[in-house]
VORONU-754819 format. One record per residue (C-alpha): residue number from 1; residue in one letter; x negated, y, z. Coordinates in Angstrom, 3 decimals, always signed. Example, Ala and Ser with C-alpha at 12.3 -4.5 7.8 and 13.67 -1.06 7.14 Angstrom:
num;residuo;east;north;up
1;a;-12.300;-4.500;+7.800
2;s;-13.670;-1.060;+7.140
END
This chain:
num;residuo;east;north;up
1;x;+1.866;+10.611;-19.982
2;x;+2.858;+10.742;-16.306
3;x;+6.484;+11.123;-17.145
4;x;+6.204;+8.853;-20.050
5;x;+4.970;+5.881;-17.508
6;x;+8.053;+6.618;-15.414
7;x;+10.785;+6.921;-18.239
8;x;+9.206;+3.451;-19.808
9;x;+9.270;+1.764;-16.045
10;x;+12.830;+3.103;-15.432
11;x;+13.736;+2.039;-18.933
12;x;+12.535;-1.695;-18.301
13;x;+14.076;-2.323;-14.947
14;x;+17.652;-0.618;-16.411
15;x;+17.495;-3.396;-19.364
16;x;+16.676;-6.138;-16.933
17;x;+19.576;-5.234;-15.033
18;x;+21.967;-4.242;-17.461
19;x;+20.857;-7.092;-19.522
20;x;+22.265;-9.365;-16.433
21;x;+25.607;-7.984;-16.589
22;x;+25.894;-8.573;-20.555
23;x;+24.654;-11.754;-21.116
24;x;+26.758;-13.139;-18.352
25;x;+30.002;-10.834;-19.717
26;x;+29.019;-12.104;-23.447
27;x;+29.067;-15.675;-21.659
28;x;+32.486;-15.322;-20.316
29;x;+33.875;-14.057;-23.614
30;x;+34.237;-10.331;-22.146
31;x;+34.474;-7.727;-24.724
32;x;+31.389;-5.322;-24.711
33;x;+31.726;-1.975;-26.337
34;x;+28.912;-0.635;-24.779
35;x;+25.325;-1.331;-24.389
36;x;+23.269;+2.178;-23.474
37;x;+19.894;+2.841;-22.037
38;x;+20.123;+6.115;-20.129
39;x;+23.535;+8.317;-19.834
40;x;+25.006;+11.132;-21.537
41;x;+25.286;+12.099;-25.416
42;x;+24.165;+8.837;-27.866
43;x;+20.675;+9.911;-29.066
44;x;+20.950;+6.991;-31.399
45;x;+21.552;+3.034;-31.677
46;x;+22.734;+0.170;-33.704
47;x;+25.786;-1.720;-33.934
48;x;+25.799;-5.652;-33.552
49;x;+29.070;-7.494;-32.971
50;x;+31.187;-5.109;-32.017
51;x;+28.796;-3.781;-29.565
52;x;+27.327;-0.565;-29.958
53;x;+23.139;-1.105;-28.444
54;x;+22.726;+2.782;-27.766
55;x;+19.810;+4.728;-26.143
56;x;+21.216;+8.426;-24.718
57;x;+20.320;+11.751;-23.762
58;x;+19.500;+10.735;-19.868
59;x;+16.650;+7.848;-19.566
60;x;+17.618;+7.570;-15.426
61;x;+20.193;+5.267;-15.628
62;x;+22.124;+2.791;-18.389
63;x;+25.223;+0.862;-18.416
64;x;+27.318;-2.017;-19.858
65;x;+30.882;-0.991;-20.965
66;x;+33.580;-3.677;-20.552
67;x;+36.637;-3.915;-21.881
68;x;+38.977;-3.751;-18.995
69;x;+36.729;-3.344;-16.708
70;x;+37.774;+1.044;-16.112
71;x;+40.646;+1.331;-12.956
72;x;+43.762;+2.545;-14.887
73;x;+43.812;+4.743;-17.933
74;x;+40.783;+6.122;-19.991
75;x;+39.876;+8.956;-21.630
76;x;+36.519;+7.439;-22.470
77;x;+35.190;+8.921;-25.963
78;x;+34.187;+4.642;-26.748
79;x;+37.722;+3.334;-25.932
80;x;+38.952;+1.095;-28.531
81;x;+42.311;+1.301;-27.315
82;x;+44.516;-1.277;-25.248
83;x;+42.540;-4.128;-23.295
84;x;+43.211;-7.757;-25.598
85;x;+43.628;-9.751;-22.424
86;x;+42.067;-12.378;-23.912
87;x;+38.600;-10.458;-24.129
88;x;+39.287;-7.980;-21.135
89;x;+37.597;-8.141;-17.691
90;x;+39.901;-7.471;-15.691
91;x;+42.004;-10.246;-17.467
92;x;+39.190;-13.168;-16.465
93;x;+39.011;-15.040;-13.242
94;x;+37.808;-14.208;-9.992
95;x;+34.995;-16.236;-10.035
96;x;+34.099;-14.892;-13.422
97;x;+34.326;-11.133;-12.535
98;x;+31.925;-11.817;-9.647
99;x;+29.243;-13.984;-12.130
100;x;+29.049;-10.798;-14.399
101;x;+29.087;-8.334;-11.533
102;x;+26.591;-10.511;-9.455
103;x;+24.101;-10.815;-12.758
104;x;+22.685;-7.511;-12.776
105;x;+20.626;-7.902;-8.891
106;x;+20.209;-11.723;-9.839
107;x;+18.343;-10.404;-13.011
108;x;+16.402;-7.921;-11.221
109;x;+15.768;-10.105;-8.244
110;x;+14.401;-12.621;-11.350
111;x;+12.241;-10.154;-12.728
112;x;+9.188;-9.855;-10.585
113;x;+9.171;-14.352;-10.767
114;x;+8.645;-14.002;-14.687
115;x;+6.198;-10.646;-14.106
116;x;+4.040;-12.088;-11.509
117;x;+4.228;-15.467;-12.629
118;x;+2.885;-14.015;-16.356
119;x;+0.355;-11.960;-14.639
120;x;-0.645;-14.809;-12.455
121;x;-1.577;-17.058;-15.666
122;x;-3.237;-13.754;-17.510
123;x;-5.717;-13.723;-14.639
124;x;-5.278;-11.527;-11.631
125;x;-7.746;-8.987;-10.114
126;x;-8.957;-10.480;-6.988
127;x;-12.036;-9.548;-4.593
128;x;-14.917;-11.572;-5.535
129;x;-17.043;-13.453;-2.895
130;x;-19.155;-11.029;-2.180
131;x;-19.662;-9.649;+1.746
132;x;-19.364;-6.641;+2.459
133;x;-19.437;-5.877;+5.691
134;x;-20.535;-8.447;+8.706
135;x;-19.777;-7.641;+12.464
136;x;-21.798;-8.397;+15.065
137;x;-21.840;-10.781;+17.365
138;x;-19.404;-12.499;+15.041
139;x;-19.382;-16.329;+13.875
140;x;-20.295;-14.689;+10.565
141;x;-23.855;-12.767;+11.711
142;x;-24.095;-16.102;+13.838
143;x;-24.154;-18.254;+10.831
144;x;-26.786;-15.764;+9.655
145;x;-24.418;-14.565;+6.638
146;x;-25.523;-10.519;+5.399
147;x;-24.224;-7.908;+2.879
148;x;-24.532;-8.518;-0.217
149;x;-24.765;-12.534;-0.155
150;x;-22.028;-13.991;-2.334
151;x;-20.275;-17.584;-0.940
152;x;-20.726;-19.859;-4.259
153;x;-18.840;-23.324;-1.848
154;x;-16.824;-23.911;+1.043
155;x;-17.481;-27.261;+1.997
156;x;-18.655;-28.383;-1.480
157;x;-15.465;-26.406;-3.103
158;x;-16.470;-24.003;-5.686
159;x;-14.830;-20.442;-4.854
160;x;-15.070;-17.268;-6.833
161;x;-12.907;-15.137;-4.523
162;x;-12.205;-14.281;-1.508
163;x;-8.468;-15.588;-1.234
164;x;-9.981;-18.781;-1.587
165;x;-13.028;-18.718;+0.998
166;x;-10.107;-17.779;+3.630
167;x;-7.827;-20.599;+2.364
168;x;-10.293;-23.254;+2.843
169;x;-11.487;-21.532;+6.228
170;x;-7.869;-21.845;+7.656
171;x;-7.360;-25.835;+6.777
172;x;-8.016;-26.432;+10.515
173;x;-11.343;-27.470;+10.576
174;x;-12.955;-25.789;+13.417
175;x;-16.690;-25.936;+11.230
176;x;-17.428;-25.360;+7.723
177;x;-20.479;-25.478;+5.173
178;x;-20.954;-22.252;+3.448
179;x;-22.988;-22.079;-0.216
180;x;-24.582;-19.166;-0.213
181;x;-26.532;-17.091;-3.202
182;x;-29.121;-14.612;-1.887
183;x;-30.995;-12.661;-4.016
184;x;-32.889;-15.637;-5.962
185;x;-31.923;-18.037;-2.639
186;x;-29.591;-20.865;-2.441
187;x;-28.807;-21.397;+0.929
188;x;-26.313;-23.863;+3.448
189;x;-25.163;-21.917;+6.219
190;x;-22.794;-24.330;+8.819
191;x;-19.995;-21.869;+10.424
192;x;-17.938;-21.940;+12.812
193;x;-14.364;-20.693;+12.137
194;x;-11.642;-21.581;+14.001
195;x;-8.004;-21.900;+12.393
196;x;-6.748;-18.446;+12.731
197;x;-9.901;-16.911;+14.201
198;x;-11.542;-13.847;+12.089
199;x;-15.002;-14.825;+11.408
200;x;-16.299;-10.892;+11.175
201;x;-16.728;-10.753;+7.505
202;x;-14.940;-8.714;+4.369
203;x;-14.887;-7.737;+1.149
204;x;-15.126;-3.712;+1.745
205;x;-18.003;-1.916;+2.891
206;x;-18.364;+1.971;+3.328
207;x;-19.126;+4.634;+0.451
208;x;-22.665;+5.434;-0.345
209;x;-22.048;+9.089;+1.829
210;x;-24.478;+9.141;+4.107
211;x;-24.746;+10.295;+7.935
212;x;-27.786;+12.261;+9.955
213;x;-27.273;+12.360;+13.354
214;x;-31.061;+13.198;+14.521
215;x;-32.757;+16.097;+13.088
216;x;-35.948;+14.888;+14.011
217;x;-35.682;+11.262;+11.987
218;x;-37.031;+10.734;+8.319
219;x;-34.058;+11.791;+7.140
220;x;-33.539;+15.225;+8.939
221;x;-36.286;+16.584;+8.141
222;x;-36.299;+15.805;+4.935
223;x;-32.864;+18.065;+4.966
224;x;-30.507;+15.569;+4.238
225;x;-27.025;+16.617;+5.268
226;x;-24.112;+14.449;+6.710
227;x;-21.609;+14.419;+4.088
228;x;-23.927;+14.023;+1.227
229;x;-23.235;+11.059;-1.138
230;x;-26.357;+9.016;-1.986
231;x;-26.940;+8.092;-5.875
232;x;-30.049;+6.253;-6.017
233;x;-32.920;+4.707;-4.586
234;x;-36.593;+5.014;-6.378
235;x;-34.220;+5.658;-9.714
236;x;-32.249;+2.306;-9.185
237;x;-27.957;+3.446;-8.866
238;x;-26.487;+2.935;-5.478
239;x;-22.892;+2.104;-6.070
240;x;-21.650;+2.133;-1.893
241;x;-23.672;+1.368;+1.751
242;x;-24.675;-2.283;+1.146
243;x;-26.299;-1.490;-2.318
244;x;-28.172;+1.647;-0.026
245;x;-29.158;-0.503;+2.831
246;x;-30.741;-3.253;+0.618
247;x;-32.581;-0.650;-1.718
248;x;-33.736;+1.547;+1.327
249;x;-34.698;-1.557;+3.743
250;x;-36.996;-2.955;+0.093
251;x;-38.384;+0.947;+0.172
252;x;-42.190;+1.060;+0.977
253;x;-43.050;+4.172;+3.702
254;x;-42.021;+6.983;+0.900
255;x;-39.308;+6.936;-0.800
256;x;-37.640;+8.781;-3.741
257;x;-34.302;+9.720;-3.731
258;x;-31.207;+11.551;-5.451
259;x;-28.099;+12.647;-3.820
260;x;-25.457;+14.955;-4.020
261;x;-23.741;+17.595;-1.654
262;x;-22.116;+21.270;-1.501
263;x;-25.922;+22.445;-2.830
264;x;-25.940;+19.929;-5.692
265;x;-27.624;+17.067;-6.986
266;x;-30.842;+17.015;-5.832
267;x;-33.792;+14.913;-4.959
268;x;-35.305;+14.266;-1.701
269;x;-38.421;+12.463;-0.623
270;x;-38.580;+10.637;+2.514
271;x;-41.102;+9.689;+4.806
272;x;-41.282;+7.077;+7.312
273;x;-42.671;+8.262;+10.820
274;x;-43.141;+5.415;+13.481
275;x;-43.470;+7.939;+16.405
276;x;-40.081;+8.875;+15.675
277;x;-37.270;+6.594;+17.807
278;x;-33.480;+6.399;+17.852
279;x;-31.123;+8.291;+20.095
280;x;-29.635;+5.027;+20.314
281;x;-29.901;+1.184;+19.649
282;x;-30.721;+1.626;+16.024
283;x;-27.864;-0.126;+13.405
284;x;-29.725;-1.557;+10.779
285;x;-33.176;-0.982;+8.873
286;x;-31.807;+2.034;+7.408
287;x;-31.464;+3.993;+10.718
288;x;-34.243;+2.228;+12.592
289;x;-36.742;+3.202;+9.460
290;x;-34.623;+6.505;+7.480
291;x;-32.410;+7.656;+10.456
292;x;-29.780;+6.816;+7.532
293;x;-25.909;+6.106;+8.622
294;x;-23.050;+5.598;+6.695
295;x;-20.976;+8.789;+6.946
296;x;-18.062;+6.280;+8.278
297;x;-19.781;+6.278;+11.376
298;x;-19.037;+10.417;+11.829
299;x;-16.346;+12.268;+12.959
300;x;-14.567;+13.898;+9.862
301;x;-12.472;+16.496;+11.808
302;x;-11.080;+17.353;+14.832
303;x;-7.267;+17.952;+15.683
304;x;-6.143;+21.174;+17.601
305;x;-3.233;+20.459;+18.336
306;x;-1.016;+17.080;+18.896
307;x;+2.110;+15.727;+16.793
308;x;+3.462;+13.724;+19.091
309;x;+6.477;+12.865;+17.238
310;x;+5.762;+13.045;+13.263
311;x;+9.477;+13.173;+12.049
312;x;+8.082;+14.834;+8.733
313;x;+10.936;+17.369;+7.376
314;x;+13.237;+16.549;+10.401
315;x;+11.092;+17.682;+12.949
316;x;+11.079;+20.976;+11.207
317;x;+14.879;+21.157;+12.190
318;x;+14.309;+20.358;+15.713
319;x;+12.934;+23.640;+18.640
320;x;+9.385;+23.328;+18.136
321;x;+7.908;+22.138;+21.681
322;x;+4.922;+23.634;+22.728
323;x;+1.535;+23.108;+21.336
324;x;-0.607;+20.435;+23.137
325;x;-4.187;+20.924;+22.817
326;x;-5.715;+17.521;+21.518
327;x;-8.277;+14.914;+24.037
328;x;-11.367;+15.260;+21.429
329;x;-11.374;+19.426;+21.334
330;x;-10.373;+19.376;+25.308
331;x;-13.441;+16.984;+25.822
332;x;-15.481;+19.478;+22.923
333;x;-15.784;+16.803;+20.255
334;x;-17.027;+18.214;+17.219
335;x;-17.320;+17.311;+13.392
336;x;-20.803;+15.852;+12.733
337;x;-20.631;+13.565;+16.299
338;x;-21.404;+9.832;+16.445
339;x;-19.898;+7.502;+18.769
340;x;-22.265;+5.645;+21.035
341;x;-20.280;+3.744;+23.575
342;x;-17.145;+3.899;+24.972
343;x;-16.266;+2.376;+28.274
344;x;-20.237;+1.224;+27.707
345;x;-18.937;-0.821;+24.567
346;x;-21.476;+0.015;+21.654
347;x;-19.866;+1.647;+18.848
348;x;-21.216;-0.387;+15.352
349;x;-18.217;+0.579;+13.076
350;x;-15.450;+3.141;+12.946
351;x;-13.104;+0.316;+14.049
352;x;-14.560;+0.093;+17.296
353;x;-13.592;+3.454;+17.676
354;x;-10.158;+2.635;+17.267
355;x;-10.439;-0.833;+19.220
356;x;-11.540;+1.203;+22.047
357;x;-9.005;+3.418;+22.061
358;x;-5.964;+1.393;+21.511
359;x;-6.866;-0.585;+24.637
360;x;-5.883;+2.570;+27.022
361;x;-2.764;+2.182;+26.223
362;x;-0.231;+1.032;+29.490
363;x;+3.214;+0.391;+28.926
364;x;+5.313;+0.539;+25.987
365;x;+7.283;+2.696;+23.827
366;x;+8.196;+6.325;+24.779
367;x;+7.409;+5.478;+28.735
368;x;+3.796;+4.458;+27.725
369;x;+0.270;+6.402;+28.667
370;x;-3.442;+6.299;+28.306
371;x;-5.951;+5.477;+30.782
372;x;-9.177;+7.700;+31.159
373;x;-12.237;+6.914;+28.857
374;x;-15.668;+7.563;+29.188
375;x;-17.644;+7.743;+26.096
376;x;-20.903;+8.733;+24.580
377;x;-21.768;+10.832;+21.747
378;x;-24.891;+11.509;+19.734
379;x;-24.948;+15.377;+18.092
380;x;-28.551;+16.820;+16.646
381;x;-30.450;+13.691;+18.085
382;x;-29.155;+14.270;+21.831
383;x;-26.494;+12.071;+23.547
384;x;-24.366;+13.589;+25.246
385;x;-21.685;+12.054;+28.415
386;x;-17.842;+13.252;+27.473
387;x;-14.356;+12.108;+29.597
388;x;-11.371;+12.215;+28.244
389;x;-7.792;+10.694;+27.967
390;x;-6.099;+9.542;+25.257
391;x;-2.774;+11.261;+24.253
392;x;+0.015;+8.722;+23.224
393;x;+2.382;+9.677;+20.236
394;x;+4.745;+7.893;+18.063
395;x;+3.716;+7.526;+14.476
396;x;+4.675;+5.726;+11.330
397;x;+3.091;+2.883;+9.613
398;x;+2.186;+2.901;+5.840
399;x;+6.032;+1.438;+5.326
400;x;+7.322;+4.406;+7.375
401;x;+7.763;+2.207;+10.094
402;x;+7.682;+4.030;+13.847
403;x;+5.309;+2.403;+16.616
404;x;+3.273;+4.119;+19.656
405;x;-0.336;+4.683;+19.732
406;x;-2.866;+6.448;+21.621
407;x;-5.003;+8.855;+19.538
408;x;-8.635;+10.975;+20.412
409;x;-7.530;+13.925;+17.992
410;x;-9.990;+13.129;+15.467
411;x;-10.381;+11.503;+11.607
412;x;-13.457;+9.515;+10.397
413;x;-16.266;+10.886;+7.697
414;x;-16.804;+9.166;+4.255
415;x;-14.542;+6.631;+3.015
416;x;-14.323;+3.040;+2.424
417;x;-14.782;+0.934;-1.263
418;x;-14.250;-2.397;-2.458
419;x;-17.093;-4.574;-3.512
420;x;-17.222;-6.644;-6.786
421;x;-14.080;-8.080;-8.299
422;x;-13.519;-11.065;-10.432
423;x;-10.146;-12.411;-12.168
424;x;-8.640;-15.895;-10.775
425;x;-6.409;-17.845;-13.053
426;x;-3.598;-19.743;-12.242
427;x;-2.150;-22.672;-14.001
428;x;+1.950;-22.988;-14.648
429;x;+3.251;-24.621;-11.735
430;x;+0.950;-22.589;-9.105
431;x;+1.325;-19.162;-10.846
432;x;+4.902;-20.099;-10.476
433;x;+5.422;-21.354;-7.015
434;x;+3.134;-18.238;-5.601
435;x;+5.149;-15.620;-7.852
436;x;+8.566;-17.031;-5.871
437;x;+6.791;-17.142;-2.862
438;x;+5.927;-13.242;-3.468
439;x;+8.740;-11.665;-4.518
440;x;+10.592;-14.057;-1.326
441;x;+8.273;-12.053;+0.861
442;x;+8.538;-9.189;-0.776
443;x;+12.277;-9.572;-0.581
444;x;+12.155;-9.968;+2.753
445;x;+10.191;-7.480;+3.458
446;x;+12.356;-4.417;+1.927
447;x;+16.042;-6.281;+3.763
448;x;+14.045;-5.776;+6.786
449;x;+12.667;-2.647;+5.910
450;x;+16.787;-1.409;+5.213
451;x;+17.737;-2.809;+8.388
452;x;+15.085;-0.803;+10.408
453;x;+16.379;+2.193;+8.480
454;x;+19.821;+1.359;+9.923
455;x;+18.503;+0.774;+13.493
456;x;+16.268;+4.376;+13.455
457;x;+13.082;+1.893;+14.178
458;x;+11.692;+4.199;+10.369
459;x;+11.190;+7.462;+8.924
460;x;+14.134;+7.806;+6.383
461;x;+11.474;+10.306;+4.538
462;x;+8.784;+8.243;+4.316
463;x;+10.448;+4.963;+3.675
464;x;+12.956;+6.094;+0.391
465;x;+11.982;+7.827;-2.773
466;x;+13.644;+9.324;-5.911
467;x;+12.367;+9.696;-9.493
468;x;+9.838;+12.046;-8.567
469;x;+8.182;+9.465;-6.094
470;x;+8.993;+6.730;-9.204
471;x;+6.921;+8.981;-11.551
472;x;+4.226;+9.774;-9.437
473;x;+3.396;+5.863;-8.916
474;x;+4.337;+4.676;-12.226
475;x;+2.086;+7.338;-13.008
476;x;-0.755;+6.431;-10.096
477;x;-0.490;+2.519;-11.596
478;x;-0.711;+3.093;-15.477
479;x;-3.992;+4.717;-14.644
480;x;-5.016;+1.452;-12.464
481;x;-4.776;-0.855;-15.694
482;x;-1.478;-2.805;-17.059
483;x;-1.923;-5.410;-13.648
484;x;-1.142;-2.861;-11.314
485;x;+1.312;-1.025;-13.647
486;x;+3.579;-4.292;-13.772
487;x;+3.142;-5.625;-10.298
488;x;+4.526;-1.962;-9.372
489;x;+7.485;-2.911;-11.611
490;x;+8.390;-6.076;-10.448
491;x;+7.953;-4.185;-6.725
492;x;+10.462;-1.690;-7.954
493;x;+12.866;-4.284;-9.606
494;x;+13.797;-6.417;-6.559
495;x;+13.703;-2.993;-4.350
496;x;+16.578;-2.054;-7.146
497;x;+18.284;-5.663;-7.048
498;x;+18.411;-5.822;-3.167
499;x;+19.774;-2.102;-3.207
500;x;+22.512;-2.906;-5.726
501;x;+23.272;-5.652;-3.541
502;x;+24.100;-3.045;-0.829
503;x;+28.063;-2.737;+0.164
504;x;+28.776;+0.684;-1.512
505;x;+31.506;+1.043;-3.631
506;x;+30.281;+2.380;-6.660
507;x;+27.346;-0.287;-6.907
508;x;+27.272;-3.712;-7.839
509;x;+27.708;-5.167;-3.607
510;x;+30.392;-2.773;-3.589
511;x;+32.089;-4.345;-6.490
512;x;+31.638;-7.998;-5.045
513;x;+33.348;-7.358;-1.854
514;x;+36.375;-5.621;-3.802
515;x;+36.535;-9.569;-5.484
516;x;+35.433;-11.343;-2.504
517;x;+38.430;-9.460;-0.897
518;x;+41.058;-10.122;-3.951
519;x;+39.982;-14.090;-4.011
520;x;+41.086;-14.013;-0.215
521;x;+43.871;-12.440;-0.517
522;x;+45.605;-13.418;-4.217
523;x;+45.551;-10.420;-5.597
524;x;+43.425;-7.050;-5.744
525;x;+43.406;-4.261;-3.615
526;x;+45.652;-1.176;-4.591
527;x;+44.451;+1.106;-7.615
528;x;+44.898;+4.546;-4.811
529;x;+42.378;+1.844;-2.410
530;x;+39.680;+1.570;-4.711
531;x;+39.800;+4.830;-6.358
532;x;+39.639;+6.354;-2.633
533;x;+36.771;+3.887;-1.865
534;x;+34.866;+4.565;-5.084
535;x;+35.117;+8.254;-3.933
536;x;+33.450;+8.047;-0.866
537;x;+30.904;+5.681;-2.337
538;x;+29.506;+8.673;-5.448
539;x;+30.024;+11.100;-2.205
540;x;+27.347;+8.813;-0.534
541;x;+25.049;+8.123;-3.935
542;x;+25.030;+12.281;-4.553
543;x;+24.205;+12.779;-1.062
544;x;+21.752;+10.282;-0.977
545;x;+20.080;+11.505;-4.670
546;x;+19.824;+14.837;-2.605
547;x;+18.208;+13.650;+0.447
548;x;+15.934;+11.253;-1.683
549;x;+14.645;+14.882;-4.053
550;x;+13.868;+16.577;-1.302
551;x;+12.166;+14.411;+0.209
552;x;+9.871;+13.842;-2.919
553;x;+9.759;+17.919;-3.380
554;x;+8.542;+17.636;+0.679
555;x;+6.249;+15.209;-0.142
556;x;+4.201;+17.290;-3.057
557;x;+3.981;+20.471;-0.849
558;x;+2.001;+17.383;+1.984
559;x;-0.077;+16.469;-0.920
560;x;+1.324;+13.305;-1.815
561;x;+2.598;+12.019;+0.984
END
């Protein structure tokens, strides 16, 4: 099924494109022999007008055959013999030859309007309402706004999702009127949110794995474990942290409850003690009552050694430099420690943690350090007082993009979820004018992303993939649903009509500065010209197709990459 995704994504995106180049050839009276999904032997097909609709052997790939449109003599199996000039390509006018060349990226770029604009009207998956998380000492927790409350009105505007609470917070009003459903509650809650000010709300919250960091609380002796996943409350389902907190913070002074770890599912009863206190300022109900955390809050693991320059398969080519021991094991950080404070700054969320630690940095780029920290942790109920300084590397973005940071050494517990969803619809015209506006960004985005390539400012491995990266997320988004599945393929299609557009002989760009060039000039450049330039340009593709697999073979071995 995996592959099966891929072939049909490829397939789709190859008739878009293709498609282009015929209709536009058909519409300058261009003979077309040819019209095959996938290369190699004919597997099978129809013919319609002279044109042979074919699917062959190899599903990576498909092309239009022109008349006219080979340099010089063929030996091509699907000639028909000598060109008719009045049907041939290379017979019809500049301006013509670019249209059909030009067609096939215009197509694609087209593509992802139609798909998004389609999925747009069909409803599309958007974060409901619903708050997640709320930070402190934000305009949010001012306004008196908790997990779980869903926002029903914005200023008497009826909004479902979240896209829409943050449009109508950013119109420029400084205060708003939030409608808020609580439980059984209706409430008005005035905020203030200032035009391009986060108001310390969102639509994730962490997993329902819970933390212990005190052996002594409710929870430790009860044998709860850090790491454990929490599955319900007195028999009611806890889905992630919010759903805990307001089950356990409901809980009378014993509770019942089921979770799940290395020793199984099991059940575990729990017993409020008020003698017991805190290590630290308590978090919530949960930890001032349970000595419950989310597992978020937890160091995961800690580093031994530092990357300071990630290069992926590259780096492997390069003299090793010696190994640098990382800050958290040189200051004796250990998996299973909570952040307290750093620089006296309370630690509420893992965020903080990385808050904290970006703001060492001094200077930029490869000249830039760290500045000494001072933090606290709590392990088995105690806090204990740790320095250390903060090692700065260069690493890569989720786009494969290079930047500096500093880093401790060290990966959170537990993962993050998304709350509720609900499906927005879209009318015509606004389904419309936000799919253009996407695939423009998108667009964007990727001409940058090629130009950053060109500059060294990404990682060439993490930034380009081949059909074993296409199958794995073709594969990744069928299992999503059909919304992700086509957004992925309108993604792919303007990725394939902005690379076509690239000035390489043997693609499409290529092509348009060959009759860019003959429109300047009067006539066309030399047969022995182009069929040197078309050589170096498959040199470049087979090199590139090379690069591209093993970085997708490099890739599996990291686990996905």
């Amino acid at each position: 099924m995996q592959i099966l995704a891929a072939v049909a994504m490829v397939a789709i995106l190859v008739f878009v494109h293709e498609f282009g180049h015929f209709i536009v050839a058909k519409a300058c009276r261009i003979h077309v022999p040819v019209f095959s999904l996938g290369f190699g032997r004919r597997l099978f097909g129809i013919e319609i007008g002279g044109t042979d609709y074919r699917v062959s052997a190899l599903p990576f790939g498909g092309y239009v055959r022109m008349a006219g449109a080979n340099f010089g003599d063929s030996n091509d199996e699907d000639d028909d013999g000598p060109d008719d000039p009045s049907t041939s390509f290379n017979h019809r006018p500049v301006w013509q030859r670019l249209a059909v060349v030009a067609a096939g990226p215009a197509f694609n770029l087209a593509l992802p309007v139609v798909v998004f604009t389609v999925l747009l009207m069909a409803g599309e998956p958007q974060p409901a309402a619903v708050v997640g998380m709320v930070e402190r000492a934000s305009p949010a927790e001012q306004a008196g706004l908790l997990p779980a409350d869903q926002i029903t009105r914005v200023d008497g505007v009826e909004v479902d999702s979240w896209r829409e609470v943050f449009t109508l917070l950013d119109l420029g009003e400084t205060r708003h009127e939030l409608s808020v459903r609580r439980g059984s509650q209706e409430l008005s809650l005035p905020i203030d949110a200032p035009k391009d000010t986060a108001i310390g709300i969102g639509h994730s919250r962490s997993s329902a794995e819970l933390g212990v960091d005190d052996p002594r609380s409710p929870a430790g002796r009860a044998g709860l474990v850090t790491g454990e996943r929490l599955l319900a409350v007195q028999g009611a389902e806890v889905a992630d942290w919010v759903e805990a907190e307001r089950l356990l913070s409901q809980a009378p002074s014993s509770v019942e409850i089921e979770v799940e770890g290395e020793a199984g599912r099991r059940t575990v009863r729990l017993e409020k003690d008020p003698s017991w206190q805190s290590a630290g300022p308590p978090l919530g109900p949960t930890d001032r009552d349970w000595g419950l955390l989310p597992a978020t809050l937890f160091v995961g693991t800690v580093g031994e050694t530092v990357d300071k320059d990630p290069d992926g398969l590259f780096a492997k080519l390069k003299p090793a430099p010696p190994a640098k021991p990382t800050p958290a094991s040189l200051a004796g950080i250990q998996p299973g420690d909570r952040f307290l404070r750093i620089e006296s700054r309370p630690i509420e969320r893992w965020s903080d943690v990385l808050d904290a630690v970006s703001a060492t940095m001094e200077g930029d780029g490869d000249q830039a350090s760290a500045r000494p920290i001072a933090l606290e942790v709590i392990r088995e109920g105690q806090v204990l007082s740790l320095s250390l300084t903060p090692e700065v590397v260069r690493d890569t973005d989720a786009m494969g993009r290079f930047y500096y940071r500093p880093i401790l050494g060290v990966t959170r517990m537990g993962s993050f979820v998304d709350g509720p969803m609900t499906r927005v619809y879209y009318g015509f015209v606004p389904a419309t004018a936000r799919a253009v506006e996407e695939t423009t960004r998108l667009a964007g985005f990727i001409v940058e992303q090629l130009g950053k390539l060109v500059t060294g400012e990404a990682a060439v491995q993490k930034s380009l993939g081949g059909p074993v990266e296409i199958v794995r997320q073709a594969s990744n988004a069928a299992e999503a649903g059909l919304f992700t599945y086509a957004r992925l393929a309108g993604m792919l299609s303007i990725s394939l009509g902005i690379v076509n557009l690239l000035p390489v002989p043997v693609l499409d760009g290529g092509q348009l500065i060959f009759f860019l060039v003959e429109a300047v000039r009067g006539r066309p450049l030399s047969h022995r010209v182009r069929e040197r330039l078309q050589q170096v340009g498959v040199l470049f593709l087979v090199l590139l197709m090379l690069f591209v697999l093993v970085f997708d073979i490099s890739r599996l071995f990291e686990g996905g990459g």
